[in-house]
PAZAZA-736291 format. One line per 8 residues: number of its first residue (from 1); for each residue x, y, z of N, C-alpha, C, CB. Coordinates in steps of 0.001 Angstrom, whole numbers, padded with zeros to 6 digits. Atoms other than C-alpha are relative to their C-alpha. Glycine has a CB too. Layout:
N
NUM> X Y Z X Y Z X Y Z X Y Z ~ ...
***
This chain:
256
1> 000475 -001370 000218 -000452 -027974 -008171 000602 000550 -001299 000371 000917 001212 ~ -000740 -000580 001677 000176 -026159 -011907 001025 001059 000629 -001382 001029 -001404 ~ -001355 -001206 000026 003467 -023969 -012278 -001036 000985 000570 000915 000587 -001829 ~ 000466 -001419 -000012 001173 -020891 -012653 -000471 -000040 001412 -001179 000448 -001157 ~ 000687 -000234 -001190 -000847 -021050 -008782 001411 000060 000514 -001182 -001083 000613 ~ -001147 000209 -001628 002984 -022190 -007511 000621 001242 -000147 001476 -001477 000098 ~ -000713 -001978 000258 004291 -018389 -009300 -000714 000752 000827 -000277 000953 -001731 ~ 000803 -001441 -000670 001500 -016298 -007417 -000241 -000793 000992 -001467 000876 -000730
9> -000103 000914 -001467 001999 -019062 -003948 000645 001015 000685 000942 -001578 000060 ~ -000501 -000985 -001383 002520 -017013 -001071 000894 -001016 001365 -001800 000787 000858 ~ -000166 000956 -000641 003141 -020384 001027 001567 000499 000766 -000140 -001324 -000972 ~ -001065 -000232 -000499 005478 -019831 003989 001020 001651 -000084 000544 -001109 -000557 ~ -000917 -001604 000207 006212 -015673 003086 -000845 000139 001400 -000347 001482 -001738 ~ 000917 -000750 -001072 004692 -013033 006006 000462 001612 -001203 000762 -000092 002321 ~ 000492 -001099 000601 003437 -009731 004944 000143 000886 001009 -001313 -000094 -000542 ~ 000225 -000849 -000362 003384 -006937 006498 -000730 001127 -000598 000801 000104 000314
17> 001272 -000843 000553 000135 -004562 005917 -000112 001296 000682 -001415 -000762 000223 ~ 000182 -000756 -000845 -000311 -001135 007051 -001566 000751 -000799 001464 000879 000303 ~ 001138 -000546 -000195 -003491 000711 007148 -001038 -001261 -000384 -000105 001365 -000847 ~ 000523 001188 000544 -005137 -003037 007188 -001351 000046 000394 000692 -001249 000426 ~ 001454 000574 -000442 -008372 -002500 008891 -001336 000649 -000861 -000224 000396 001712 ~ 001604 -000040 001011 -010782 -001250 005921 000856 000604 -001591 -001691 001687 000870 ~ -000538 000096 001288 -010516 -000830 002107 001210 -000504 -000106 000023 001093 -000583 ~ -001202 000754 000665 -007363 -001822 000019 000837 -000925 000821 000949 000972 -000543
25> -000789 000693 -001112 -005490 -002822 003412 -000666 -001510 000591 000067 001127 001275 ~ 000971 001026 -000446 -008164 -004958 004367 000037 -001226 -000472 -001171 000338 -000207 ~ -000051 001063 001882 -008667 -006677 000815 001456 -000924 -000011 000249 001493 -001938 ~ -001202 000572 -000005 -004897 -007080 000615 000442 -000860 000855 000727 000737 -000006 ~ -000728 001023 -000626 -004383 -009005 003830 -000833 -001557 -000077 000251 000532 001554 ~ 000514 001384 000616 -007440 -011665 002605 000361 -000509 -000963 -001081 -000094 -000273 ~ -000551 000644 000933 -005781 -012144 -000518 001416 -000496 -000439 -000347 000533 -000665 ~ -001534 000488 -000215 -002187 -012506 000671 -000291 -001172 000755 001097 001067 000844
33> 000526 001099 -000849 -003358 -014933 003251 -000748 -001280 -000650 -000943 000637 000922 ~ 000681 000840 000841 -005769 -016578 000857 001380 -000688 -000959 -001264 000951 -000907 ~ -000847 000063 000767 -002568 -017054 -001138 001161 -000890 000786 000280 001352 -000465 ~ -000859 000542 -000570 -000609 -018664 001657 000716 000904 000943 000699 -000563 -000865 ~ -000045 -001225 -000671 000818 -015428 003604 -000487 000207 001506 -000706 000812 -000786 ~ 000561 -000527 -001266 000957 -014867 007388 000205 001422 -000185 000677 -000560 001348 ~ 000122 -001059 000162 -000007 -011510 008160 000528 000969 001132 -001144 000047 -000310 ~ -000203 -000731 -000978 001444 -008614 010398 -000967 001266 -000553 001594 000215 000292
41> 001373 -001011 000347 -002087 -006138 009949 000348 001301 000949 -001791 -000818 000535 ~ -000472 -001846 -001039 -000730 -002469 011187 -000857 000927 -000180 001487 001017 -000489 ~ 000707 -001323 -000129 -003351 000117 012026 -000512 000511 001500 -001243 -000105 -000921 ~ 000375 -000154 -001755 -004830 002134 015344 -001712 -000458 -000273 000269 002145 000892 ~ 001311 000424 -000188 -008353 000900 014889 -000498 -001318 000547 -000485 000109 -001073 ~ -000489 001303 -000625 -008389 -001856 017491 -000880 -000948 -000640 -000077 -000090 001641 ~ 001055 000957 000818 -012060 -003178 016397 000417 -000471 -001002 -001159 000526 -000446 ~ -000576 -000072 001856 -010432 -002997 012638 000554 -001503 000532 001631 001631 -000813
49> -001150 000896 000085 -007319 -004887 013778 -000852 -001327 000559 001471 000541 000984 ~ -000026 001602 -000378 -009193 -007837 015158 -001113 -000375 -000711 -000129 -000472 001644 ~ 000481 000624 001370 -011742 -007870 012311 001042 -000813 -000683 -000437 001108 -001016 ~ -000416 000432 001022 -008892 -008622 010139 001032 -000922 000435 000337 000974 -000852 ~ -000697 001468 -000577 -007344 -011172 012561 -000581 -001211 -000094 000221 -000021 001369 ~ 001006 000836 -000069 -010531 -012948 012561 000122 -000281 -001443 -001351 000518 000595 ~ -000105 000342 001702 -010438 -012741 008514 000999 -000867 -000310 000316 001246 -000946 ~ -001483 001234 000121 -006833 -014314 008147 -000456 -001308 000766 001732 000636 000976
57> 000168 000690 -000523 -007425 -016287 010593 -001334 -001390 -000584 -000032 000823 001013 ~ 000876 000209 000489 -010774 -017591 009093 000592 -000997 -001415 -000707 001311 -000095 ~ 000061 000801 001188 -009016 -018804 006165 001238 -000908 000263 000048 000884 -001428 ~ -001023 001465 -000182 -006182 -020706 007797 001390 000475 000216 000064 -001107 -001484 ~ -000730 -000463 -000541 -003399 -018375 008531 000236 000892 000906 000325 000091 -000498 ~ -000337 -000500 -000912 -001535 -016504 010957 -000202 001736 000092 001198 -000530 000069 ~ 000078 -001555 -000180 -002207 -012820 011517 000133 000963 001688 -001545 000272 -000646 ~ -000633 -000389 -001496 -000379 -010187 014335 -000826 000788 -000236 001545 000427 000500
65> 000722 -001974 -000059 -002523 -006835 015080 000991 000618 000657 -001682 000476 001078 ~ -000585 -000945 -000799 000183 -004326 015669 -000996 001692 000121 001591 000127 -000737 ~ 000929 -001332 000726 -001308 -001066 016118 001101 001581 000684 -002323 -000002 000929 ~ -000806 -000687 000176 000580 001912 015552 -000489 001446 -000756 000876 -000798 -000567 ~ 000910 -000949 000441 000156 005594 014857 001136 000399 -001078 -000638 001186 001172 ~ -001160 -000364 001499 001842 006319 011087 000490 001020 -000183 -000458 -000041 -001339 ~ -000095 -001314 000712 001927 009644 011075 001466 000483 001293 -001931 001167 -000007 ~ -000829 -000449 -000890 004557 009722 014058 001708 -000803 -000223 -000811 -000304 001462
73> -000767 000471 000139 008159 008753 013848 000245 -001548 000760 000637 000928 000134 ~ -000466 001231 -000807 008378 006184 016439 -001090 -001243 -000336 000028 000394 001761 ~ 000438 001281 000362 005316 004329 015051 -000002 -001144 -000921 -000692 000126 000002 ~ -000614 000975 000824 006615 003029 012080 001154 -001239 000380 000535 000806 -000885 ~ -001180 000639 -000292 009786 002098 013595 -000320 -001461 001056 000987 001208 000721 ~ 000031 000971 -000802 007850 000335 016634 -000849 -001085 -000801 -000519 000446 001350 ~ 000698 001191 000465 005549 -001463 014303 000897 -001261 -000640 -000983 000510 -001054 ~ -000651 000568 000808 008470 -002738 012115 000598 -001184 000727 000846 000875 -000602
81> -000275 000938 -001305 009876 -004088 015599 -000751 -001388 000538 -000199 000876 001084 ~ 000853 001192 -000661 006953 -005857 016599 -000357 -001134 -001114 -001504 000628 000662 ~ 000558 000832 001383 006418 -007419 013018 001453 -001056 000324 -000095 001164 -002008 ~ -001226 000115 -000253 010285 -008444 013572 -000238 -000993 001080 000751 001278 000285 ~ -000164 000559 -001461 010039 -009919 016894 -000801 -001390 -000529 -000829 001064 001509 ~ 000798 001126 -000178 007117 -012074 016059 -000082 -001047 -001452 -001470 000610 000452 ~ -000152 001055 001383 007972 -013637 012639 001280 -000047 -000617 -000948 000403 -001235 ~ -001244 -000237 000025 011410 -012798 012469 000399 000742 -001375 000670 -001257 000247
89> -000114 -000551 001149 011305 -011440 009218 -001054 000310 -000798 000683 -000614 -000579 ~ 000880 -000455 000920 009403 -009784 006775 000589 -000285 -001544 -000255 001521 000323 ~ -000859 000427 001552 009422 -010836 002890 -001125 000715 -000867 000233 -002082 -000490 ~ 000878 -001079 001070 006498 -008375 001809 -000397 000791 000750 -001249 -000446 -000859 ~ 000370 -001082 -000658 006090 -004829 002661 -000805 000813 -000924 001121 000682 000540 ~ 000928 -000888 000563 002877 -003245 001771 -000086 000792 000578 -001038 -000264 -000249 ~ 000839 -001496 -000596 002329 000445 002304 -000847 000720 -000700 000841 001098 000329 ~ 001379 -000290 000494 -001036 001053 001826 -000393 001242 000898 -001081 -001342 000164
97> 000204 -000703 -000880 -001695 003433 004988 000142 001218 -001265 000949 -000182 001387 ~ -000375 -001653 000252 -002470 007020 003446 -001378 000787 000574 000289 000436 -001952 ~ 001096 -001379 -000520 -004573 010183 004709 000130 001128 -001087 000522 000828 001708 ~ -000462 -000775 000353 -005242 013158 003019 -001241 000898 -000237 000855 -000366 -000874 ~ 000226 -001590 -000871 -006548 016975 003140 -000729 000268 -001529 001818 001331 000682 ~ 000323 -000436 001061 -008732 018342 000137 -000070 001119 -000286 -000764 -000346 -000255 ~ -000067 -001929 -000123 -007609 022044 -000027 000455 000510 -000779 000704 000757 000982 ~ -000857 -000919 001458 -006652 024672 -002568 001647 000343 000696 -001068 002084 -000495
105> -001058 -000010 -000645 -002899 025249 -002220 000265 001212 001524 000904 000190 -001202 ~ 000014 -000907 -000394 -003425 028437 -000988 -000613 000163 001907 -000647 000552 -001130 ~ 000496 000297 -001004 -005820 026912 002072 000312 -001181 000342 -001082 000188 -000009 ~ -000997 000839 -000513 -003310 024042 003070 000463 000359 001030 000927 -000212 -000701 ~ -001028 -000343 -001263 -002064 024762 006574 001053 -000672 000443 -000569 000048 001091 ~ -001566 000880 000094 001242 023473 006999 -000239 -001253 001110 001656 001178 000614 ~ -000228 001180 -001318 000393 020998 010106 -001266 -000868 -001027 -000560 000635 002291 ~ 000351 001191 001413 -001968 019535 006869 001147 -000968 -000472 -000350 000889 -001543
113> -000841 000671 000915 000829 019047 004595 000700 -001006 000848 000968 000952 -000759 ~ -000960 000594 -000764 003433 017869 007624 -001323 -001113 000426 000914 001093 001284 ~ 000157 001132 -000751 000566 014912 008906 -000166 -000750 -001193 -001114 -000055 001113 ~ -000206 000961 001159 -000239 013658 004998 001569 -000436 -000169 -000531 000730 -001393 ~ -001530 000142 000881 003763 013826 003925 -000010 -001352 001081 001657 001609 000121 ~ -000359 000437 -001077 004158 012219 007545 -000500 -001340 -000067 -000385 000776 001055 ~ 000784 000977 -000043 001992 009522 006662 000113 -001105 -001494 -001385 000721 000264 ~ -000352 000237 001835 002330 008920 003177 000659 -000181 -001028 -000104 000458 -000541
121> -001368 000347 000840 005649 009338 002504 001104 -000295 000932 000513 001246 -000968 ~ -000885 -000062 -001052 007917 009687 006056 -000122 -001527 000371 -000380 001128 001180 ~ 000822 001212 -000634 005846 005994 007478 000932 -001086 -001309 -002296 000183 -000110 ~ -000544 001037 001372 006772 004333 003729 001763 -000221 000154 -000374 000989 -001858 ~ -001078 -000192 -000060 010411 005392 004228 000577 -000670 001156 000148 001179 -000104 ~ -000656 001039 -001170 011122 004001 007932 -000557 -001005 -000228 -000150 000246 001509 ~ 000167 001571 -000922 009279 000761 007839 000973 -000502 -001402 -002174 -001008 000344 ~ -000886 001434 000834 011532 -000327 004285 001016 000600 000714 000258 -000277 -002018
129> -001026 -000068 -001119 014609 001231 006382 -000018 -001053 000789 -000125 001091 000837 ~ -000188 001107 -000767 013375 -001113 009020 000586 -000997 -000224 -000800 -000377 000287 ~ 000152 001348 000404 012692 -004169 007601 000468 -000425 -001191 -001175 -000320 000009 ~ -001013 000192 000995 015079 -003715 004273 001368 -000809 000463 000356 001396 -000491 ~ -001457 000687 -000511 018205 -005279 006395 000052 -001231 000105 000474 000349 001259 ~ 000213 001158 000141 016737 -008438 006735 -000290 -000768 -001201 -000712 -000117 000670 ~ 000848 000042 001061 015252 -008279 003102 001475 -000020 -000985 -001290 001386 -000117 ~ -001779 000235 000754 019317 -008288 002233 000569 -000681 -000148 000982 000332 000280
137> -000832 001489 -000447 020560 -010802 004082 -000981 -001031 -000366 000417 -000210 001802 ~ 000496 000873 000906 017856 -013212 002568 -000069 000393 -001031 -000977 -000448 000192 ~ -000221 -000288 001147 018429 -011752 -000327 -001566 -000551 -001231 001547 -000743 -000178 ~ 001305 000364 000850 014950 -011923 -001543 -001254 001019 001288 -000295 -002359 -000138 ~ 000878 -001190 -000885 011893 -009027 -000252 -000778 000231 -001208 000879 001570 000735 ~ 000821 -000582 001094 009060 -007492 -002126 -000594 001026 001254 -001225 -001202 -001009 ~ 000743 -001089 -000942 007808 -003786 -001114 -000779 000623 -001408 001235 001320 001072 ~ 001535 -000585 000758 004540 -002540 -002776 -000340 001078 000832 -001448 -001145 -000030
145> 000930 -000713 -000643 003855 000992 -001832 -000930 000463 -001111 000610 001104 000829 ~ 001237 -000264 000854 000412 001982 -002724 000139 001653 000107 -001617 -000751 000669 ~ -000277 -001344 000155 000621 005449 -004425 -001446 000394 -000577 001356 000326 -000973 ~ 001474 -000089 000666 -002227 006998 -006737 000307 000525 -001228 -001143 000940 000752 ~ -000022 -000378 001562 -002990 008078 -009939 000489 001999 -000029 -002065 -000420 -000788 ~ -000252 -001385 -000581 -002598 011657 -008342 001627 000510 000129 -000668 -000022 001499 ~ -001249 -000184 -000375 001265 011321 -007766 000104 -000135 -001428 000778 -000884 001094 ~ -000459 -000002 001292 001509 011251 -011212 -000282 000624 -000930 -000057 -000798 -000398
153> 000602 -001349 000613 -000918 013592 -012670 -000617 000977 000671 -000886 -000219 -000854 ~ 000647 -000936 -001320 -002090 016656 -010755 -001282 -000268 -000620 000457 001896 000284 ~ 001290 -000084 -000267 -005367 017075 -009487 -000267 001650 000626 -000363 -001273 001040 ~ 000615 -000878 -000707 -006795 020287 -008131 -000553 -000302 001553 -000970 000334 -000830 ~ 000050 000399 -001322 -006738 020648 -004268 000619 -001106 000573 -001081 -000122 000265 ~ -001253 001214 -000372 -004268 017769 -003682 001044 -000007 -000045 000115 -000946 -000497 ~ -001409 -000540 -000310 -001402 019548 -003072 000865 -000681 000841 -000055 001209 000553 ~ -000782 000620 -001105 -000174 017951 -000072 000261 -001573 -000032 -000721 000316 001266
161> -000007 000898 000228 -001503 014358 -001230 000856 -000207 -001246 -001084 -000289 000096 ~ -000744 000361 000913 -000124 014844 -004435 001558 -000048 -000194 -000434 000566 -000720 ~ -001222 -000452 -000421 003180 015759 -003482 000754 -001273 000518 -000162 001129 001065 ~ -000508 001223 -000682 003191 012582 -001117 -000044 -000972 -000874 -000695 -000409 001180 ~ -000086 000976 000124 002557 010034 -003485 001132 000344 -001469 -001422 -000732 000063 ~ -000996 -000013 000646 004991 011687 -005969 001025 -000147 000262 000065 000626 -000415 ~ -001571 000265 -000669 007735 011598 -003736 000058 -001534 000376 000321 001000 001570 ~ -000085 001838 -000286 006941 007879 -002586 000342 -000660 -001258 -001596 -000807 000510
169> -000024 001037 001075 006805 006665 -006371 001439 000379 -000354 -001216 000102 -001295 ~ -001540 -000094 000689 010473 008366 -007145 000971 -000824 002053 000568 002731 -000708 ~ -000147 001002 -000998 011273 006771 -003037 000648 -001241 -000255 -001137 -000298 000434 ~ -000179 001338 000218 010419 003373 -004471 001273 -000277 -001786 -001943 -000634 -000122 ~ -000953 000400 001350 012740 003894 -007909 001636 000352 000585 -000484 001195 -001659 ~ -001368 000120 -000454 015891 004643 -005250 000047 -001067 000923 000534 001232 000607 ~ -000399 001368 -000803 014981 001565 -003362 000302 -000958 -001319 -001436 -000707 001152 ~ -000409 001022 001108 015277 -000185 -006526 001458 000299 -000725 -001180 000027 -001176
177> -001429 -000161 000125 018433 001462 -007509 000775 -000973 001250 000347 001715 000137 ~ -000786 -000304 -000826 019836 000820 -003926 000118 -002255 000219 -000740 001435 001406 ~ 000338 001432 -000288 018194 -002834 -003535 -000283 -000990 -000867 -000929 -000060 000673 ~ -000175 000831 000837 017795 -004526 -006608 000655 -001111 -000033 000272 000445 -000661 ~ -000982 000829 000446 021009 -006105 -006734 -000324 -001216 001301 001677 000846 -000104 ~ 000326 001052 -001136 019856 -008311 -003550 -001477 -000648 -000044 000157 000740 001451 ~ 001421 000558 000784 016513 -009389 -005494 -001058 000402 001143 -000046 -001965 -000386 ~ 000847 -000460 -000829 014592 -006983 -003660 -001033 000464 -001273 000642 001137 001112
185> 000626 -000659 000599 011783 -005995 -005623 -000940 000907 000332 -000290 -000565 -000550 ~ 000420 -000960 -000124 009913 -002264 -005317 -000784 000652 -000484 000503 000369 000054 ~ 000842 -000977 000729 007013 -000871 -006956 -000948 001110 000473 -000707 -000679 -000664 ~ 001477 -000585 -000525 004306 001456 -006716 -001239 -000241 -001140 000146 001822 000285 ~ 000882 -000119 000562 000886 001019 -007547 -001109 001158 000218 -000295 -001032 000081 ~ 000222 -001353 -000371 -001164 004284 -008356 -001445 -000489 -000608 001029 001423 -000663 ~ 001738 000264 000756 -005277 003853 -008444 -000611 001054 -000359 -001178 -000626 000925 ~ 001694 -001489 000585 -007882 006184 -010113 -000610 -000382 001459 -001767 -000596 -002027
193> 001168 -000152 -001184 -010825 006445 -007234 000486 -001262 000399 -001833 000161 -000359 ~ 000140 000957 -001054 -010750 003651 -004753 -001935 -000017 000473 001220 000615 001420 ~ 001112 -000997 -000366 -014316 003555 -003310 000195 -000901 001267 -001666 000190 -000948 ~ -000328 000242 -001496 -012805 002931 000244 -000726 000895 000745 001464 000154 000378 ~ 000438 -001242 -000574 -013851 004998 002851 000485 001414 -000066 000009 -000203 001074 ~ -000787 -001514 000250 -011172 007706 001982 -000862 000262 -001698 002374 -000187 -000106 ~ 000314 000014 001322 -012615 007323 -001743 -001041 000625 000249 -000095 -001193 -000761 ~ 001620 -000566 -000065 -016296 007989 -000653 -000234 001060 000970 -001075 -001158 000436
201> 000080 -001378 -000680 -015358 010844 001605 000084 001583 -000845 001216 -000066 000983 ~ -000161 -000668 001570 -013935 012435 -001460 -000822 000112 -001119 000869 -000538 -000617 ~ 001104 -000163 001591 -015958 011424 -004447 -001093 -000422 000523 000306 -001029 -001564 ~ 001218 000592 -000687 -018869 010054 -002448 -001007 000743 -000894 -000158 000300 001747 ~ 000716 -000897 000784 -020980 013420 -003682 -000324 -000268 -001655 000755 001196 000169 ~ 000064 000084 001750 -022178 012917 -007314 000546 001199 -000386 -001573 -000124 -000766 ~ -000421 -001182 000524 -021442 016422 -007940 001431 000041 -000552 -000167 000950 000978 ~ -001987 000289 -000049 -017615 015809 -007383 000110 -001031 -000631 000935 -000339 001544
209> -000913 001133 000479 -017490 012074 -008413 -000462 -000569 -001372 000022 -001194 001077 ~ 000488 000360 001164 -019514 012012 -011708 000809 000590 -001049 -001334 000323 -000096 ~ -000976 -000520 000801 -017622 014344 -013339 001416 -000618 000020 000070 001302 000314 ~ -000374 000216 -000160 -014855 012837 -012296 000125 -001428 -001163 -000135 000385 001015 ~ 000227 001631 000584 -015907 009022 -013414 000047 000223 -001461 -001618 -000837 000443 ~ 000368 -000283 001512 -016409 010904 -016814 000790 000189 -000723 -000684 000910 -000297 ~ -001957 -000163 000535 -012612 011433 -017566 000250 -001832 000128 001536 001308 001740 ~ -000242 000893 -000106 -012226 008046 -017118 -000605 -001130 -000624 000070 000054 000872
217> 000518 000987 001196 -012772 005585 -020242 -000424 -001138 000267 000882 -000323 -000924 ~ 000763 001087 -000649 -014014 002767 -018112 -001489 000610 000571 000964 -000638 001274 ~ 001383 -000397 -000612 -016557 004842 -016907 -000401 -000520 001355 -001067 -000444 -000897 ~ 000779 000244 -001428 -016710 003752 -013402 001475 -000204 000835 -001292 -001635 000057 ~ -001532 000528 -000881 -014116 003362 -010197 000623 -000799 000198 000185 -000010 000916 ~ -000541 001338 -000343 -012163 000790 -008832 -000662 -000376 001145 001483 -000062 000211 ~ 000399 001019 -001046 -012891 -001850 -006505 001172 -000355 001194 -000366 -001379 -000831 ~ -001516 -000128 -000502 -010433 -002511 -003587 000485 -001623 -000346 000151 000502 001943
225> -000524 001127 000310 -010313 -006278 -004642 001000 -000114 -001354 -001111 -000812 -000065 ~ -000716 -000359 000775 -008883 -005085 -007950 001847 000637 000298 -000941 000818 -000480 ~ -001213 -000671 -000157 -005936 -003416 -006641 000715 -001174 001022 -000203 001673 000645 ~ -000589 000836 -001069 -005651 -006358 -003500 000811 -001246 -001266 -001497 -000743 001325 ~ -000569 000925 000789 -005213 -008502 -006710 001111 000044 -000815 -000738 -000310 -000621 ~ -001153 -000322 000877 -002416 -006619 -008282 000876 000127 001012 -000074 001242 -000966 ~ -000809 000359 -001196 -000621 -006532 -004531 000374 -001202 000101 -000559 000233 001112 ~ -000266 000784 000493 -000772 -009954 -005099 001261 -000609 -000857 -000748 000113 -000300
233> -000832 000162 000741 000777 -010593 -008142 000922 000982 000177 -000433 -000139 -001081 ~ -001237 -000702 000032 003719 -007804 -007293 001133 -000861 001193 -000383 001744 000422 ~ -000522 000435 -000759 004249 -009792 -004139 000506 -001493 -000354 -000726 000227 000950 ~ -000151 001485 000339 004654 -013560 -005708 001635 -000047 -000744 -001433 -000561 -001200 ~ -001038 000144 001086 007588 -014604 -008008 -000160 -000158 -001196 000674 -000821 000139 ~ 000327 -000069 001072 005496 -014035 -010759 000438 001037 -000483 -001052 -000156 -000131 ~ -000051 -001525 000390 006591 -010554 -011021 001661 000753 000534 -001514 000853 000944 ~ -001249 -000629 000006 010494 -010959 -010425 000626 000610 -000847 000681 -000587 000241
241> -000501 -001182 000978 011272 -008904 -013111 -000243 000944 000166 -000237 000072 -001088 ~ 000468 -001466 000129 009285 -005741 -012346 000340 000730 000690 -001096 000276 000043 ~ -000629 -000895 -001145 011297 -003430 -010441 -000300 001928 -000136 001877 -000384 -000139 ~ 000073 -001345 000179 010910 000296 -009956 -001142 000554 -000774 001124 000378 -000555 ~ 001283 -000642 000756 007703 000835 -011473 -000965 000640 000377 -000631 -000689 -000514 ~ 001199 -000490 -000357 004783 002981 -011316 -001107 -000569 -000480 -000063 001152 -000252 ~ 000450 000308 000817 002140 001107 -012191 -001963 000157 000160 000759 -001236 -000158 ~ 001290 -000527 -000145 -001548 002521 -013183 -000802 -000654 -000186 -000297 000860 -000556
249> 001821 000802 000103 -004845 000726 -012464 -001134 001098 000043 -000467 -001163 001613 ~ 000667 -001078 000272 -006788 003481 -013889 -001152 000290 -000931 000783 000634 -000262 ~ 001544 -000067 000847 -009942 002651 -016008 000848 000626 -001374 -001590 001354 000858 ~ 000143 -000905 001613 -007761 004472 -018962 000502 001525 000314 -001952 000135 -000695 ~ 000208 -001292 -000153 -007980 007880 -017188 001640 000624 -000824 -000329 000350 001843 ~ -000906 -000456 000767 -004257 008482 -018042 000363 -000388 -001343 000849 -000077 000592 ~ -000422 000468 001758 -004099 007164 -021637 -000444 000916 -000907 -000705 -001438 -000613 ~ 000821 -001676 000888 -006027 010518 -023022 001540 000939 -000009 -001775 001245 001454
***
């Protein structure tokens, strides 16, 4: 096999995926798996979860369906458990799982803000807590949370989302302070549009998502295979150098 396939070889890691049963989560656990990667697939959508058992599975590896509710304290913690129990360790933590509220600040009701933060940024925080102790003592881990292009530049009406994925991307630059030195590596990746189902709930409307697409020097959205492919390469040992980063798959939008 060439050097380069054995740098982005997944062979013999496990993953752990949360919000795995449609868009980016989805994508990400066929192309970790495709890559060599058993999978622990965390979401409450049971149908979902055994679509994407059947998918792994389909291509020749192992995949758990935990299912777990993110937005609550104890479900992170119990998912992290059950990922734990059944593979004994985790050596890639994707947090992809996010929700979120499209309101002017002013029409935000606080049990908004508290189930996005709760989800988005509280969920990201216990499962590397969890599953960081083991990620010590092998002295080797990769955590990819998925942030957005939003945690980094405001948007109008994304107060509560934007908030969450700003606090997750400075999160992942004190896990890299804290964990580095044990060749943990931590990034975030922040997308322009997605056209997931959260994407097309949002920009679905032309009204909303043309204008939108029109700030953006590619002129069109992302794909979720695009972003499953940069989860990828953050998770391999192609990318032991890149620690603490934010990093934008954005058509351009922020380079204006």
């Amino acid at each position: 096999m060439p050097d380069w396939i054995n740098r982005h070889a997944l062979t013999g890691r496990c993953a752990l995926v949360t919000g795995a049963t449609k868009g980016i989560g989805l994508e990400a656990c066929k192309v970790l798996a495709d890559a060599g990667a058993d999978i622990a697939a965390v979401g409450r959508d049971e149908k979902g979860l055994a679509d994407v058992v059947a998918a792994v599975k389909k291509i020749g590896r192992r995949c758990v369906p935990i299912s777990a509710d993110l937005a609550t304290v104890d479900g992170p913690k119990s998912a992290a458990a059950k990922a734990l129990k059944e593979f004994g360790t985790i050596d890639i933590l994707v947090n992809n799982a996010g929700v979120t509220t499209i309101k002017s600040i002013i029409d935000t009701p606080v049990e908004d803000w508290e189930w996005v933060n709760a989800v988005n940024l509280r969920a990201p925080f216990l499962l590397a807590q969890a599953l960081a102790p083991n990620m010590i003592k092998q002295k080797m881990g990769k955590i990819i949370n998925i942030s957005s292009q939003s945690g980094v530049v405001a948007l109008a009406d994304h107060s509560a989302y934007g908030a969450s994925k700003g606090g997750l991307n400075m999160l992942t630059k004190v896990m890299t302070i804290e964990w580095a030195k044990y060749n943990i590596q931590a990034n975030t990746i922040c997308p322009t549009v997605i056209l997931t189902p959260m994407g097309e709930m949002v920009w679905g409307d032309p009204a909303k998502g043309d204008p939108m697409k029109a700030k953006i020097p590619a002129a069109r959205f992302g794909k979720t295979v695009e972003v499953a492919d940069l989860i990828l390469f953050l998770a391999s040992s192609a990318s032991d150098l890149i620690n603490g980063q934010d990093i934008l798959i954005d058509g351009g939008f922020t380079a204006q």
